[in-house]
mmJSON file of the N, C-alpha and C atoms, coordinates in Angstrom:
{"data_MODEL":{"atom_site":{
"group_PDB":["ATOM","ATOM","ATOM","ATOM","ATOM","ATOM","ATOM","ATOM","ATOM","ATOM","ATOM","ATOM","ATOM","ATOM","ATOM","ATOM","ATOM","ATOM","ATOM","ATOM","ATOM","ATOM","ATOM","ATOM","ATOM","ATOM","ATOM","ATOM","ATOM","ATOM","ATOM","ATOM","ATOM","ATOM","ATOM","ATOM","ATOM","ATOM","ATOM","ATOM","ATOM","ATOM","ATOM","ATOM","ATOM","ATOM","ATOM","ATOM","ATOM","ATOM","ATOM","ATOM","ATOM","ATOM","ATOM","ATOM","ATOM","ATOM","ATOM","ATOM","ATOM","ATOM","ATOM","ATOM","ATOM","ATOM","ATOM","ATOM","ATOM","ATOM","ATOM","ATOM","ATOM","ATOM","ATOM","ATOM","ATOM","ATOM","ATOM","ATOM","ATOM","ATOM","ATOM","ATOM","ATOM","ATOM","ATOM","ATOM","ATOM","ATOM","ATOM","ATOM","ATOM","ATOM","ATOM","ATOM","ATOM","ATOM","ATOM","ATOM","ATOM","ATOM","ATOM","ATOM","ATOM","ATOM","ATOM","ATOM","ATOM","ATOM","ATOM","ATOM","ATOM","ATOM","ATOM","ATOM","ATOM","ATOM","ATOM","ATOM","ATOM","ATOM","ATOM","ATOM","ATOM","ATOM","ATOM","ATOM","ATOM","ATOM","ATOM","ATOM","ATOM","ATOM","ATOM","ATOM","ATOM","ATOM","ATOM","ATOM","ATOM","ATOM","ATOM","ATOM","ATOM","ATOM","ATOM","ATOM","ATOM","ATOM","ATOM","ATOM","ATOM","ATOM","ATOM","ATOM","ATOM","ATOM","ATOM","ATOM","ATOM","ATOM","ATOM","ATOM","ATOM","ATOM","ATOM","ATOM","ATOM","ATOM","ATOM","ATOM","ATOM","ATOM","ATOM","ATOM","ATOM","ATOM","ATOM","ATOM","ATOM","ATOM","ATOM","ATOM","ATOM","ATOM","ATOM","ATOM","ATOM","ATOM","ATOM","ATOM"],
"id":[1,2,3,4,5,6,7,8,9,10,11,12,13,14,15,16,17,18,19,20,21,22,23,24,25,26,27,28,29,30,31,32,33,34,35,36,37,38,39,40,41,42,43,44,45,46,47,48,49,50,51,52,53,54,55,56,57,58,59,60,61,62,63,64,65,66,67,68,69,70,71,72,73,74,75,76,77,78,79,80,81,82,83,84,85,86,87,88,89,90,91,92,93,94,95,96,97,98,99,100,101,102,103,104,105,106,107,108,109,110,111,112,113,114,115,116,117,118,119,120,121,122,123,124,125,126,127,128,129,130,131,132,133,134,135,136,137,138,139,140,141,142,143,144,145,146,147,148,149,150,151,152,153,154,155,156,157,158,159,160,161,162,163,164,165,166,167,168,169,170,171,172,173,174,175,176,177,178,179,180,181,182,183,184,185,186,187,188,189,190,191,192],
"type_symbol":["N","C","C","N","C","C","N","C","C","N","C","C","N","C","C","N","C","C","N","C","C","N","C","C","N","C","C","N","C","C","N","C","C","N","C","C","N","C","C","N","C","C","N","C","C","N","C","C","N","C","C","N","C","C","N","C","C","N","C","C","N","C","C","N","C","C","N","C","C","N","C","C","N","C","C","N","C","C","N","C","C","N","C","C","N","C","C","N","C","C","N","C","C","N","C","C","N","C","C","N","C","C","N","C","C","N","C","C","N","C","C","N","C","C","N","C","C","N","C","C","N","C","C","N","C","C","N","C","C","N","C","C","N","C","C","N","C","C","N","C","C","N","C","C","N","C","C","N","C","C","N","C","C","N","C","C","N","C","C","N","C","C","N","C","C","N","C","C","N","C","C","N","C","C","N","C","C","N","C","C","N","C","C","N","C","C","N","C","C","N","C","C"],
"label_atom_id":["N","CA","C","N","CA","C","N","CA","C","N","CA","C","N","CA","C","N","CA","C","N","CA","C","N","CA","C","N","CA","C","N","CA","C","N","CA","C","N","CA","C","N","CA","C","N","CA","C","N","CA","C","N","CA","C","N","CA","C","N","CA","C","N","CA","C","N","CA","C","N","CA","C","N","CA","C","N","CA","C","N","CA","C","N","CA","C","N","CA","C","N","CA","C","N","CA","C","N","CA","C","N","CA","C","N","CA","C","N","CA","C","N","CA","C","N","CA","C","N","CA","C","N","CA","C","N","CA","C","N","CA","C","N","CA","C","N","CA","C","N","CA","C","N","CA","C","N","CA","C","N","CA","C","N","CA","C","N","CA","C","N","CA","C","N","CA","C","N","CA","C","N","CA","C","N","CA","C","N","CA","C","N","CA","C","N","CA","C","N","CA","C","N","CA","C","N","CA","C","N","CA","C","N","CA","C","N","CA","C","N","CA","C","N","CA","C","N","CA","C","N","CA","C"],
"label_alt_id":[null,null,null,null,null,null,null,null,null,null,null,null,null,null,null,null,null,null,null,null,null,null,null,null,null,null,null,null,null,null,null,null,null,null,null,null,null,null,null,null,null,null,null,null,null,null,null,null,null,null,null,null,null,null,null,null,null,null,null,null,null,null,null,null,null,null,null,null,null,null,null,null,null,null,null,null,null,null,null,null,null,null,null,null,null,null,null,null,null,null,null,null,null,null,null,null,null,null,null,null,null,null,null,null,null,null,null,null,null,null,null,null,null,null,null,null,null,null,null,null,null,null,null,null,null,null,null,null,null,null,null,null,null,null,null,null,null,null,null,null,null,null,null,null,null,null,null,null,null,null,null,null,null,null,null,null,null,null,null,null,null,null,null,null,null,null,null,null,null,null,null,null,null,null,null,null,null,null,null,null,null,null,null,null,null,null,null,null,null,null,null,null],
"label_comp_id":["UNK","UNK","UNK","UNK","UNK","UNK","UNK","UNK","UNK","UNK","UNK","UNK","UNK","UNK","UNK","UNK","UNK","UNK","UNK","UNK","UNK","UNK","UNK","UNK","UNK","UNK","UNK","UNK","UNK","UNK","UNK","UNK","UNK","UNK","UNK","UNK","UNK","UNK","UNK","UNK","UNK","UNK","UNK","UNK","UNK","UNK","UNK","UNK","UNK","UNK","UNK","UNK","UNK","UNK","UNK","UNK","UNK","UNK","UNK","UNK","UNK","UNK","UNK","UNK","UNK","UNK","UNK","UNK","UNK","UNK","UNK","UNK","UNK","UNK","UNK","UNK","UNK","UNK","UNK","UNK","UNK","UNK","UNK","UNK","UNK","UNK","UNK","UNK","UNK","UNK","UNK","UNK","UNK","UNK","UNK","UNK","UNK","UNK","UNK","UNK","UNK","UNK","UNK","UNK","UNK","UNK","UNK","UNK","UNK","UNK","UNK","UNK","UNK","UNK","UNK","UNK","UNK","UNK","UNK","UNK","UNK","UNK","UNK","UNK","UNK","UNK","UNK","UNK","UNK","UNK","UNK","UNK","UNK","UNK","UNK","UNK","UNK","UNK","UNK","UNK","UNK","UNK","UNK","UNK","UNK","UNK","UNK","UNK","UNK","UNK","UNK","UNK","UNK","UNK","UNK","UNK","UNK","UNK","UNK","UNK","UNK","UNK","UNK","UNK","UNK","UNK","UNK","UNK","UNK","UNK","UNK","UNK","UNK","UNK","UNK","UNK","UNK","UNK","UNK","UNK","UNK","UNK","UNK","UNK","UNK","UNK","UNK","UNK","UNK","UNK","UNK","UNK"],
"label_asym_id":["A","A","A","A","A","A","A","A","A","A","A","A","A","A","A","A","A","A","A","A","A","A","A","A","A","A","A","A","A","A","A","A","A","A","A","A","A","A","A","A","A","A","A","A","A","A","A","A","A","A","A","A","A","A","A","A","A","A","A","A","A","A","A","A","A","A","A","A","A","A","A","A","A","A","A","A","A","A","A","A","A","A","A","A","A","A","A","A","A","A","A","A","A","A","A","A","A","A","A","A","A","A","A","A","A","A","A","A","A","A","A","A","A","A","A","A","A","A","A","A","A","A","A","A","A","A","A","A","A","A","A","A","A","A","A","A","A","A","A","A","A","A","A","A","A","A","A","A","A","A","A","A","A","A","A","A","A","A","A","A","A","A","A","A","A","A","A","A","A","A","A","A","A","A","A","A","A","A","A","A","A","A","A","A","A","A","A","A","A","A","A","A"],
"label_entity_id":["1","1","1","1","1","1","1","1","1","1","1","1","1","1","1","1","1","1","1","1","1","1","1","1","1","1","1","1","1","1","1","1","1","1","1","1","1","1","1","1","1","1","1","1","1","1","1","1","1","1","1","1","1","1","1","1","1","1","1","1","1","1","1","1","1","1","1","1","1","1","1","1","1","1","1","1","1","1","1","1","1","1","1","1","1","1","1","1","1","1","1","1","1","1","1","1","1","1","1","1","1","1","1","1","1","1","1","1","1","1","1","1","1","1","1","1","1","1","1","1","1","1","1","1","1","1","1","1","1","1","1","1","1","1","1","1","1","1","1","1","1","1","1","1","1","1","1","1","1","1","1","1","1","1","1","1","1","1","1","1","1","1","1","1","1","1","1","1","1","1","1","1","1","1","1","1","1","1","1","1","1","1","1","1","1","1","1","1","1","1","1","1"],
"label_seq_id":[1,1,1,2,2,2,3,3,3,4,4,4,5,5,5,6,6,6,7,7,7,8,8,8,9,9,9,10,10,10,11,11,11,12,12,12,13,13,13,14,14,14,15,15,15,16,16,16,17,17,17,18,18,18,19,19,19,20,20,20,21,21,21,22,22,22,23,23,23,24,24,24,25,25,25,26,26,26,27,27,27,28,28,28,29,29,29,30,30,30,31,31,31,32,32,32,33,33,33,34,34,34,35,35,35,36,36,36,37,37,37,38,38,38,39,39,39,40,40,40,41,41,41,42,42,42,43,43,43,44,44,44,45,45,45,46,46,46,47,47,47,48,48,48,49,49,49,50,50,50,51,51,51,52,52,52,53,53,53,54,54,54,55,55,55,56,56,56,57,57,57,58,58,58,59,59,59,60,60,60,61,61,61,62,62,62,63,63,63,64,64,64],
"pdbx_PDB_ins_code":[null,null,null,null,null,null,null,null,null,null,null,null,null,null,null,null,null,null,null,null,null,null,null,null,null,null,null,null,null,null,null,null,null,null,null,null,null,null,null,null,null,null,null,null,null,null,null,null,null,null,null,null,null,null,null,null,null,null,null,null,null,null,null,null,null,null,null,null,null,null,null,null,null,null,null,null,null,null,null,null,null,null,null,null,null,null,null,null,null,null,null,null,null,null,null,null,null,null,null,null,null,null,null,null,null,null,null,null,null,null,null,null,null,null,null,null,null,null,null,null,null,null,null,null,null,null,null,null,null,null,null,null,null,null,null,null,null,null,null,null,null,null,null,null,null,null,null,null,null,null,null,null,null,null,null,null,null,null,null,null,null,null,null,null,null,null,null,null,null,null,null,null,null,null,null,null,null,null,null,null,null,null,null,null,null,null,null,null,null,null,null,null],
"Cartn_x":[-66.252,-65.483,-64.534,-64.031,-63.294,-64.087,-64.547,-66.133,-66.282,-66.44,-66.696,-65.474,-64.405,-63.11,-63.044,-63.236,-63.176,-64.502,-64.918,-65.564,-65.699,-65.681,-65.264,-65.2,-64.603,-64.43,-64.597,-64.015,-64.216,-63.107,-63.155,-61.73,-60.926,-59.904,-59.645,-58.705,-59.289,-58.41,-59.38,-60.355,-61.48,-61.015,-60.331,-59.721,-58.794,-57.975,-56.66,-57.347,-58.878,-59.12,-59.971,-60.05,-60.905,-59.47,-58.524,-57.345,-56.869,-56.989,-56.342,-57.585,-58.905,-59.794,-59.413,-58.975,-58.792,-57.767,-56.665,-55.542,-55.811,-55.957,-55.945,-57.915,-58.455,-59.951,-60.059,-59.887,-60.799,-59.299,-58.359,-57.171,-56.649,-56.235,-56.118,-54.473,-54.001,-52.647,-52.071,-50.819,-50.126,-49.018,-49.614,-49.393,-47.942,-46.985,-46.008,-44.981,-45.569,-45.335,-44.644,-43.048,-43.16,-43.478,-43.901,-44.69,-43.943,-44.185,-43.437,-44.536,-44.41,-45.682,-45.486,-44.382,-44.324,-45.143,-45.948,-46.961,-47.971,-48.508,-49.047,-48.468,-47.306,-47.186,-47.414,-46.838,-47.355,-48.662,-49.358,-50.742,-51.499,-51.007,-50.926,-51.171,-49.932,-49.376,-50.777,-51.067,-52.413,-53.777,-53.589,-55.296,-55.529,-54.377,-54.469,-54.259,-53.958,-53.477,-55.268,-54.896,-56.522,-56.764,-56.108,-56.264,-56.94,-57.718,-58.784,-57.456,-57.244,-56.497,-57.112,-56.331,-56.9,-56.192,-57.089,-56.332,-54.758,-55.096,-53.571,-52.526,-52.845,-52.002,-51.363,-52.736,-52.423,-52.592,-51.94,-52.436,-50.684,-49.913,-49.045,-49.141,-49.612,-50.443,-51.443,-52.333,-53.217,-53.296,-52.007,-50.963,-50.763,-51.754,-51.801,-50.717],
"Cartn_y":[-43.887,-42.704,-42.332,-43.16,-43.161,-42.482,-42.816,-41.989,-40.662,-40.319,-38.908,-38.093,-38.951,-37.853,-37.696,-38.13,-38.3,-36.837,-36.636,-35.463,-34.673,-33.618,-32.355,-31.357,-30.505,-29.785,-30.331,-31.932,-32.387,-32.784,-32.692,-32.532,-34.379,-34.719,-35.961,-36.62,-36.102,-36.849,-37.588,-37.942,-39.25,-40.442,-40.174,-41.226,-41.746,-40.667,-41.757,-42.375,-41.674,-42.25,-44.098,-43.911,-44.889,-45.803,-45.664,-46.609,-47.252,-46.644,-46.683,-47.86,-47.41,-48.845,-50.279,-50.021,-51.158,-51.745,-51.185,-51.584,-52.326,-51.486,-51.871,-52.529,-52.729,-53.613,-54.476,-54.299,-55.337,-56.491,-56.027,-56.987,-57.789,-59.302,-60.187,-59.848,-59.776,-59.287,-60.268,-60.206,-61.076,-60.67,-61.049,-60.334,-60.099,-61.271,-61.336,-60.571,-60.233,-59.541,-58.143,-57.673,-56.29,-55.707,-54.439,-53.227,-52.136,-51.527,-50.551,-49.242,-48.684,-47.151,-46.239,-45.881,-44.68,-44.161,-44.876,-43.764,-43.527,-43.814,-44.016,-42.537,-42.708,-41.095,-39.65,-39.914,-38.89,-38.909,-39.539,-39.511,-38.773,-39.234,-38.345,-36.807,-36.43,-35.26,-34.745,-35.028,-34.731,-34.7,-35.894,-35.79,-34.707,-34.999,-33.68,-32.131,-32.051,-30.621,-29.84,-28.458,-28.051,-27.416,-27.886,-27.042,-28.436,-28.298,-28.587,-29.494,-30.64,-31.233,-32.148,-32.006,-32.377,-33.67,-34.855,-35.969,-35.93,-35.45,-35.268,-35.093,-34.581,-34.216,-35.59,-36.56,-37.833,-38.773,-39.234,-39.725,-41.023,-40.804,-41.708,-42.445,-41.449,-42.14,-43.582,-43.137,-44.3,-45.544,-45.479,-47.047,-48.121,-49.255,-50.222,-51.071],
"Cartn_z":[-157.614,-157.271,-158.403,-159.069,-160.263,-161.107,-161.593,-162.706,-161.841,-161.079,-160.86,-160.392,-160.267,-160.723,-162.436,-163.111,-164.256,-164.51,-164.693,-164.791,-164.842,-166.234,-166.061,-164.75,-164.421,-162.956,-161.522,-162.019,-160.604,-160.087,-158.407,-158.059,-158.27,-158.904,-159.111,-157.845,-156.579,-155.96,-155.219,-155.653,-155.584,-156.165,-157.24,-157.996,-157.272,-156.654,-155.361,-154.524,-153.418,-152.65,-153.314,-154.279,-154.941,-155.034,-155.64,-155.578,-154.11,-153.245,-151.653,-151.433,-151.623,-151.397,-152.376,-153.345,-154.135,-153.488,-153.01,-152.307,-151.109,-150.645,-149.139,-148.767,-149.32,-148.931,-149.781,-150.898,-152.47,-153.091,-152.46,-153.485,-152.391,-152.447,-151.836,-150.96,-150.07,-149.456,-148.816,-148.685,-148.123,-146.799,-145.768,-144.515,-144.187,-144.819,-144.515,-145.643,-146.765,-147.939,-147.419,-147.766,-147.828,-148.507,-148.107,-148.91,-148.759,-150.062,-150.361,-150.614,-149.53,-150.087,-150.779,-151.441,-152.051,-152.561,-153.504,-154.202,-153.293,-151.815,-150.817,-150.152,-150.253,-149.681,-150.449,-151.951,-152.776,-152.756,-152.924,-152.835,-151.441,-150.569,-148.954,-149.666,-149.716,-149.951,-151.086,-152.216,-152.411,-151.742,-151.521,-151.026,-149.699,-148.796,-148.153,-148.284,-149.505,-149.943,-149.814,-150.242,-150.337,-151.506,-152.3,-153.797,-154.715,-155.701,-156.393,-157.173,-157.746,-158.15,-159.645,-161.282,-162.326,-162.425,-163.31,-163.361,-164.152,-165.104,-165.603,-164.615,-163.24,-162.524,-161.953,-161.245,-160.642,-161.386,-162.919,-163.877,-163.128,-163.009,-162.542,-161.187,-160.167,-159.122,-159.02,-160.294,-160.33,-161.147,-162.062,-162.538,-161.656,-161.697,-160.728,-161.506],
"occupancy":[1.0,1.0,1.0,1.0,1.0,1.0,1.0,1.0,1.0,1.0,1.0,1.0,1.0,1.0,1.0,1.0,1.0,1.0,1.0,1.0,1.0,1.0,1.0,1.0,1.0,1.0,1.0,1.0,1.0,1.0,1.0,1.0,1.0,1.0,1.0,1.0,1.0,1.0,1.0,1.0,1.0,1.0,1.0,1.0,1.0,1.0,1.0,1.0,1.0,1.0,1.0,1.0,1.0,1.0,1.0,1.0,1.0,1.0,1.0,1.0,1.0,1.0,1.0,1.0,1.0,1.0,1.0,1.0,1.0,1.0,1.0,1.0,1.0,1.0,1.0,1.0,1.0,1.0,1.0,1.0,1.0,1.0,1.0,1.0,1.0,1.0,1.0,1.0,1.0,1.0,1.0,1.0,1.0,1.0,1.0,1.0,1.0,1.0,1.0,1.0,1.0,1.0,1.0,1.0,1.0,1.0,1.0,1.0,1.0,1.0,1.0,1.0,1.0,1.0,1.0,1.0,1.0,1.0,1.0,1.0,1.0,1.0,1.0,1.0,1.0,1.0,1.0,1.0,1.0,1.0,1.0,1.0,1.0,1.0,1.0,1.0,1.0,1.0,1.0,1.0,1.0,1.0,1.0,1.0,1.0,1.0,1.0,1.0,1.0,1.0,1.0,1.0,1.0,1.0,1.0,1.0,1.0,1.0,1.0,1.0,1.0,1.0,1.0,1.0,1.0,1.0,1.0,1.0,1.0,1.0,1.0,1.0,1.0,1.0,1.0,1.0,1.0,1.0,1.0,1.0,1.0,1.0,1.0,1.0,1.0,1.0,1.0,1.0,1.0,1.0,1.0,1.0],
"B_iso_or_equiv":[0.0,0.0,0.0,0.0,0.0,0.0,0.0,0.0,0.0,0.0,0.0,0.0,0.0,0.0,0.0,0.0,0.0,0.0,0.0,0.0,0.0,0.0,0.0,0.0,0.0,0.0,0.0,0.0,0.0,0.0,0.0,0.0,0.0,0.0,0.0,0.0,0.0,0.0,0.0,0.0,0.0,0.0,0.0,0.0,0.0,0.0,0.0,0.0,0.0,0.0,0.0,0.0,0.0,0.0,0.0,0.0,0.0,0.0,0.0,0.0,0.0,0.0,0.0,0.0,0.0,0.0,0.0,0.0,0.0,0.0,0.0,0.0,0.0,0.0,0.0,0.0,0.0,0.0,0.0,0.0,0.0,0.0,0.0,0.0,0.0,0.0,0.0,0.0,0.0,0.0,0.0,0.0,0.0,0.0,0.0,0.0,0.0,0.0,0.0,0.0,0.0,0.0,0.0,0.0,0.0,0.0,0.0,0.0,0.0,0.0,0.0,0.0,0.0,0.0,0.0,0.0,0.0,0.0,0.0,0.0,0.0,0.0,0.0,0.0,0.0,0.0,0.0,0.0,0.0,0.0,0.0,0.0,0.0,0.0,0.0,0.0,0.0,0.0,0.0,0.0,0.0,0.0,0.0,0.0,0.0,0.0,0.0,0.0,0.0,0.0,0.0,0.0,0.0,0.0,0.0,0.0,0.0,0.0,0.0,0.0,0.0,0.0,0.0,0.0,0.0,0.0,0.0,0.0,0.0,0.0,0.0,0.0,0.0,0.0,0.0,0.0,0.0,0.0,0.0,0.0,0.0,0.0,0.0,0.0,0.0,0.0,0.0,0.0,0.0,0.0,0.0,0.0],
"pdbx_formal_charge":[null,null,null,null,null,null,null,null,null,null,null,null,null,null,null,null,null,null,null,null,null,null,null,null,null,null,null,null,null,null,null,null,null,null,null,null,null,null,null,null,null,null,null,null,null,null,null,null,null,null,null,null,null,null,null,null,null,null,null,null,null,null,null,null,null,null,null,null,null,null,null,null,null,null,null,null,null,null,null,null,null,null,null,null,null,null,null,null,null,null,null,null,null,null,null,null,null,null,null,null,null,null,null,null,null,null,null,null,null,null,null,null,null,null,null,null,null,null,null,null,null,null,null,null,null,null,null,null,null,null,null,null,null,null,null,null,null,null,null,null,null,null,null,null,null,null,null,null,null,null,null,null,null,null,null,null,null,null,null,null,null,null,null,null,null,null,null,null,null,null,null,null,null,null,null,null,null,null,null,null,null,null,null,null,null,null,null,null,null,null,null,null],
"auth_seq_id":[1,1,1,2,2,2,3,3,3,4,4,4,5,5,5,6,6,6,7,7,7,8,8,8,9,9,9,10,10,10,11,11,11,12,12,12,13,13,13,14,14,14,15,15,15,16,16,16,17,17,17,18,18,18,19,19,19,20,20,20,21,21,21,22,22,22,23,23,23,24,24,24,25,25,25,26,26,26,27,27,27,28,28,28,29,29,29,30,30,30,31,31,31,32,32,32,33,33,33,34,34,34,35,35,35,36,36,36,37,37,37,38,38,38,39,39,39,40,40,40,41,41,41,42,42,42,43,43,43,44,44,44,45,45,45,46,46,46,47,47,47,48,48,48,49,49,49,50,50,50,51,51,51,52,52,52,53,53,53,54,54,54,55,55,55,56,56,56,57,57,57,58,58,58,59,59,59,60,60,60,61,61,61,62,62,62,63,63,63,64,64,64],
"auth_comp_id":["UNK","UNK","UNK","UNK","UNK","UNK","UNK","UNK","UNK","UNK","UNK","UNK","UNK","UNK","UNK","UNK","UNK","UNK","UNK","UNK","UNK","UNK","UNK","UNK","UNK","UNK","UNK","UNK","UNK","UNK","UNK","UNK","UNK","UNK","UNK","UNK","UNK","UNK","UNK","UNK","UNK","UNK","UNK","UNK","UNK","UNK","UNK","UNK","UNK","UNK","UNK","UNK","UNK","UNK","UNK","UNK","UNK","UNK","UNK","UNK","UNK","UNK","UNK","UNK","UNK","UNK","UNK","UNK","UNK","UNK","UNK","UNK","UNK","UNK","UNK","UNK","UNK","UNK","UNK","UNK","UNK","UNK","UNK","UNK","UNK","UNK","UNK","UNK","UNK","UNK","UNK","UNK","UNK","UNK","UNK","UNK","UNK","UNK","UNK","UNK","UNK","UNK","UNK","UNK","UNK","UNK","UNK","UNK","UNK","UNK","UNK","UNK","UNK","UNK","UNK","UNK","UNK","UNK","UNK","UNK","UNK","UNK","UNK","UNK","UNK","UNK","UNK","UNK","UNK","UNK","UNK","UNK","UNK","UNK","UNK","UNK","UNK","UNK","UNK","UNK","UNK","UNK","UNK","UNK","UNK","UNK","UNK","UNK","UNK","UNK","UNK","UNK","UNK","UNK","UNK","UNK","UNK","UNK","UNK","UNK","UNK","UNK","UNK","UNK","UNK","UNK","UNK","UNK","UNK","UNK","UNK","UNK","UNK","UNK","UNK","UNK","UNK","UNK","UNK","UNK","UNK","UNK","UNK","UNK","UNK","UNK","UNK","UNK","UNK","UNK","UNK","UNK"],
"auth_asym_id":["A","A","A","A","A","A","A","A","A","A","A","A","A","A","A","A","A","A","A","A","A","A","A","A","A","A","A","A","A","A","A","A","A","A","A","A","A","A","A","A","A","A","A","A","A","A","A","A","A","A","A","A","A","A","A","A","A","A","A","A","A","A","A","A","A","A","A","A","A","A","A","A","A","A","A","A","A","A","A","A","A","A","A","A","A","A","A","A","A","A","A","A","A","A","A","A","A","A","A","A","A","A","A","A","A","A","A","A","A","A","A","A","A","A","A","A","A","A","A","A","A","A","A","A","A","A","A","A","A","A","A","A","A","A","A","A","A","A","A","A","A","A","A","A","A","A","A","A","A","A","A","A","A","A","A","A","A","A","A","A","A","A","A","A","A","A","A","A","A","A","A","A","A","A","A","A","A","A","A","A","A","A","A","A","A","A","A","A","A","A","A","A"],
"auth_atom_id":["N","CA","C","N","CA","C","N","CA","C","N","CA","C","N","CA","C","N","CA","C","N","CA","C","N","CA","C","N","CA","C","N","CA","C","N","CA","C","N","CA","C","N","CA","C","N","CA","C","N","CA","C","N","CA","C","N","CA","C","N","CA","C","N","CA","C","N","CA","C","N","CA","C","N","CA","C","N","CA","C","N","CA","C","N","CA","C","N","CA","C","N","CA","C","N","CA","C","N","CA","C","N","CA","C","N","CA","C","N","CA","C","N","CA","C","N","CA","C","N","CA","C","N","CA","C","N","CA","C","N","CA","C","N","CA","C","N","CA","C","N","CA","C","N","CA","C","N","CA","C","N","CA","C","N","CA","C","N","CA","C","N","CA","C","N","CA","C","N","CA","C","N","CA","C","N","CA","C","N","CA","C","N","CA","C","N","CA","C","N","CA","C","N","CA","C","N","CA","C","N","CA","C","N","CA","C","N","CA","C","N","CA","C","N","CA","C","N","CA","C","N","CA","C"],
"pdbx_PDB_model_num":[1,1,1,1,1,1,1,1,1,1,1,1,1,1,1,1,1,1,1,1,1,1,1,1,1,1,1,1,1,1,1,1,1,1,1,1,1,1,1,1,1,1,1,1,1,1,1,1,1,1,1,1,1,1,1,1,1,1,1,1,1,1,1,1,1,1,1,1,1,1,1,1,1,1,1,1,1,1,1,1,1,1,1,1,1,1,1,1,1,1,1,1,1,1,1,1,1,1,1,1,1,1,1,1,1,1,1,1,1,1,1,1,1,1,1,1,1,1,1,1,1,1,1,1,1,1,1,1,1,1,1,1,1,1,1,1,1,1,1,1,1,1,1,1,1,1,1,1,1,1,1,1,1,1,1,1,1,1,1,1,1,1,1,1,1,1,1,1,1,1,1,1,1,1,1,1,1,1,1,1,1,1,1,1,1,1,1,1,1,1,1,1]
}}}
């Protein structure tokens, strides 16, 4: 999903949803761990928007 936000005229908020899986399915967590979502909510605020979105835009978003 990363690779095809990356792609000319493609919308890059594949790339957040591709981060949200790395997060939350593929990386080891610690239940008792607090979490802090912020970029979880900016990211919200994109992926639900309805306008076509460029990576440059979510280029701080996706800084693991």
């Amino acid at each position: 999903m990363t690779w095809e936000a990356a792609q000319p005229a493609a919308d890059a908020r594949r790339a957040l949803y591709a981060r949200l899986v790395l997060e939350h399915r593929l990386s080891p967590q610690d239940p008792l761990e607090p979490r802090t979502g912020d970029w979880e909510r900016d990211a919200a605020e994109v992926i639900f928007s309805e306008r076509k979105v460029a990576v440059a835009e979510i280029a701080a978003l996706l800084e693991l």
